[in-house]
C-alpha positions in Angstrom: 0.0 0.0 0.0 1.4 3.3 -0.9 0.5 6.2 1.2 3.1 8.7 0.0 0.4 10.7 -2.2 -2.1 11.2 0.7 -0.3 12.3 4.0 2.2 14.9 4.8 6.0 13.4 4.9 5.9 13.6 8.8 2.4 12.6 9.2 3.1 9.7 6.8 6.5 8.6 8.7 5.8 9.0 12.4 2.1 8.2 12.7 0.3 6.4 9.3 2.8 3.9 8.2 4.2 2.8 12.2 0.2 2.7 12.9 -0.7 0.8 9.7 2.3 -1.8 10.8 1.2 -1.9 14.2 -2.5 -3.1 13.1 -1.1 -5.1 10.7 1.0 -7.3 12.8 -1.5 -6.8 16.0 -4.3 -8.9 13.0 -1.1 -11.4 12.3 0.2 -12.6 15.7 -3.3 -12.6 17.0 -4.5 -15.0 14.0 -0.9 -17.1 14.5 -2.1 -18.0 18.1 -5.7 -19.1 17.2 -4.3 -20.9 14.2 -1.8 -23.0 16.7 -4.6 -23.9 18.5 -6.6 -24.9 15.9 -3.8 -26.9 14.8 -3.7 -28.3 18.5 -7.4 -29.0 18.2 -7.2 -30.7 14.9 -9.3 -28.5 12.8 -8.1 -29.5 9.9 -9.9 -26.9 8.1 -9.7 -23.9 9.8 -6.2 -24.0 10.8 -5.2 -23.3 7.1 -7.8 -20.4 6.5 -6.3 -18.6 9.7 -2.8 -19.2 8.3 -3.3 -17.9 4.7 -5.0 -14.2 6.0 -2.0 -14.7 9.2 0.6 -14.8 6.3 -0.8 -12.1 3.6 -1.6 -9.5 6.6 2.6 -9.9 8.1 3.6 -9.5 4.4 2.1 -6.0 3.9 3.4 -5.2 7.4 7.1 -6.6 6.2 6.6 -4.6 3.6 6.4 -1.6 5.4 9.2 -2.6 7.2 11.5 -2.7 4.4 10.4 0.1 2.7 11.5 2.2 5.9 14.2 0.6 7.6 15.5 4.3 9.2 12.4 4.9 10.4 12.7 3.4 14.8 8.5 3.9 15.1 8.1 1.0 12.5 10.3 -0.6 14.8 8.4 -0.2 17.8 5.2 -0.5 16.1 5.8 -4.1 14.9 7.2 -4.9 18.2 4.6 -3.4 20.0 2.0 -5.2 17.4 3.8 -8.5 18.0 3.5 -8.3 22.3 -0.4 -7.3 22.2 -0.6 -9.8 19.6 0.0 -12.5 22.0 -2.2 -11.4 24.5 -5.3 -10.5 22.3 -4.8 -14.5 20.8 -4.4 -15.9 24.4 -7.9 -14.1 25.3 -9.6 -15.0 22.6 -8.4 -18.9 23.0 -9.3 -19.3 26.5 -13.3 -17.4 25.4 -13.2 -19.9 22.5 -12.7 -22.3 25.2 -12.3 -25.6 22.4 -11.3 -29.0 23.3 -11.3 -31.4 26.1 -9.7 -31.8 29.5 -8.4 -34.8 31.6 -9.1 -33.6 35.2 -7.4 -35.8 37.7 -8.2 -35.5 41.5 -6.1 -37.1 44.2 -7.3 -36.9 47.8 -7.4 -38.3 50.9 -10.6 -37.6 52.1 -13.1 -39.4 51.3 -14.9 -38.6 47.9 -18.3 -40.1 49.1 -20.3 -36.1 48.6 -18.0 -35.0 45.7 -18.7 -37.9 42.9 -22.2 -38.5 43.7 -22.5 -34.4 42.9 -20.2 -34.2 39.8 -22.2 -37.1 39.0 -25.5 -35.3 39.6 -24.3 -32.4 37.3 -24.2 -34.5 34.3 -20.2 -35.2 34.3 -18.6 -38.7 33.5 -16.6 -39.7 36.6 -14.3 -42.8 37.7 -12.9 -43.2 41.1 -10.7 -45.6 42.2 -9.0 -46.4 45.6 -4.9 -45.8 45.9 -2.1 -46.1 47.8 -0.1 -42.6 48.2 3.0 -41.6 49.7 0.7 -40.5 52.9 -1.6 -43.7 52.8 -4.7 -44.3 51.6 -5.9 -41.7 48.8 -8.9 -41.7 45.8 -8.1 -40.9 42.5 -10.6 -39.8 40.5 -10.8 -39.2 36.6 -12.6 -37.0 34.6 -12.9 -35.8 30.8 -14.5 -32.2 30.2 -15.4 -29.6 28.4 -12.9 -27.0 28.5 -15.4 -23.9 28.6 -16.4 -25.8 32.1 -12.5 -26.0 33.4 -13.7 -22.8 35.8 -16.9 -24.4 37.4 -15.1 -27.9 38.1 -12.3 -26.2 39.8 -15.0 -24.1 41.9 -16.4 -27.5 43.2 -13.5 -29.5 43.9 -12.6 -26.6 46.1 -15.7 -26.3 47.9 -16.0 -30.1 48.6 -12.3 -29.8 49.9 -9.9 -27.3 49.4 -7.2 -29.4 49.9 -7.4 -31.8 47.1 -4.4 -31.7 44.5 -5.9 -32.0 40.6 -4.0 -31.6 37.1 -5.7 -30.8 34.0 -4.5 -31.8 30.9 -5.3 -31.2 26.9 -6.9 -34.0 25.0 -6.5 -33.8 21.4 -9.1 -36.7 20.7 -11.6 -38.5 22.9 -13.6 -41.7 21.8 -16.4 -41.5 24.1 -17.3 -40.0 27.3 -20.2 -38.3 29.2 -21.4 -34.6 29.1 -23.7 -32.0 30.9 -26.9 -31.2 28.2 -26.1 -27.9 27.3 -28.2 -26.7 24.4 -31.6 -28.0 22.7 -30.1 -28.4 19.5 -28.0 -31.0 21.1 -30.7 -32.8 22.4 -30.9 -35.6 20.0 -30.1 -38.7 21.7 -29.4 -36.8 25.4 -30.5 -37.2 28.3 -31.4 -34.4 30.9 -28.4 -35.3 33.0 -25.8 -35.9 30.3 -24.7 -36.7 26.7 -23.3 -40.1 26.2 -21.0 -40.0 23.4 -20.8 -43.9 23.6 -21.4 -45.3 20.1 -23.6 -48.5 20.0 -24.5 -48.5 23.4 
């Protein structure tokens, strides 16, 4: 794009290009970090049509670059495009909220209120008894939505606040049981859950 008929020199050098480059890479980073995670996600589809508009928007901003390589605002406009880049992609990954999570739950106390409620709620749990470095502990397992990562952590805390949990990423998950959400999900659900079980 060539902006050298339109602005003032000093308008054109100090505030139009340095802004154009900052949008430009501000567009580019964010769509890199949404097309990693669709990558992540296996969206087969829309990691690709992320990646070609990610690529043509940091080529006009290069562009830019090269066409002024005196000029330090470019400079801080692409790096200052590149850091709120990152953090613009981040938030709108964890409001996306796509996937699945393993959520495991060790504790010692007994987990006689906290599965029968998760259970209650629609989720697919499995406890088991261990042996931990303390004594006797419960394990439990559980596969999620990650838009619900929030509320489960809320309730393991309130049934007991000491319990230690991990959550993991799950690329790809077979089967498994879900809260009902939606209506137009309600074909084959349940009111307490979706079973994803095929043939059963």
């Amino acid at each position: 794009m060539d902006f050298n008929n339109i602005f003032q020199p000093w308008v054109l050098n100090w505030l139009i290009i340095p802004l154009f480059i900052f949008l430009a890479r501000l567009m580019d980073v964010t769509l890199g970090t949404m097309r990693i995670v669709f990558v992540s996600r296996g969206l087969k589809y829309m990691a690709p049509l992320v990646g070609f508009f990610e690529v043509l928007i940091w080529l006009l901003a290069i562009r830019q670059i090269l066409q002024n390589l005196n000029n330090v605002a470019c400079y801080l406009a692409y790096a200052g495009g590149f850091a709120l880049g990152n953090i613009i992609g981040i938030h709108i990954e964890k409001k996306m909220a796509l996937g699945r999570l393993l959520i495991r739950i060790i504790t010692r106390k007994e987990a006689l209120d906290l599965v029968p409620y998760l259970r209650a709620q629609g989720y697919g749990v499995t406890c088991l008894e261990a042996e931990g470095a303390t004594g006797k502990v419960n394990v439990i397992y559980m596969i999620i939505r990650r838009q619900d990562q929030e509320r489960i952590s809320c309730i393991i805390k309130r049934f007991n606040p000491k319990a230690f949990f991990t959550i993991e990423d799950v690329r790809i998950v077979s089967e498994g049981v879900f809260p009902f959400r939606s209506p137009r999900f309600a074909v084959g659900v349940g009111k307490r859950g979706r079973n994803l079980r095929k043939g059963k």
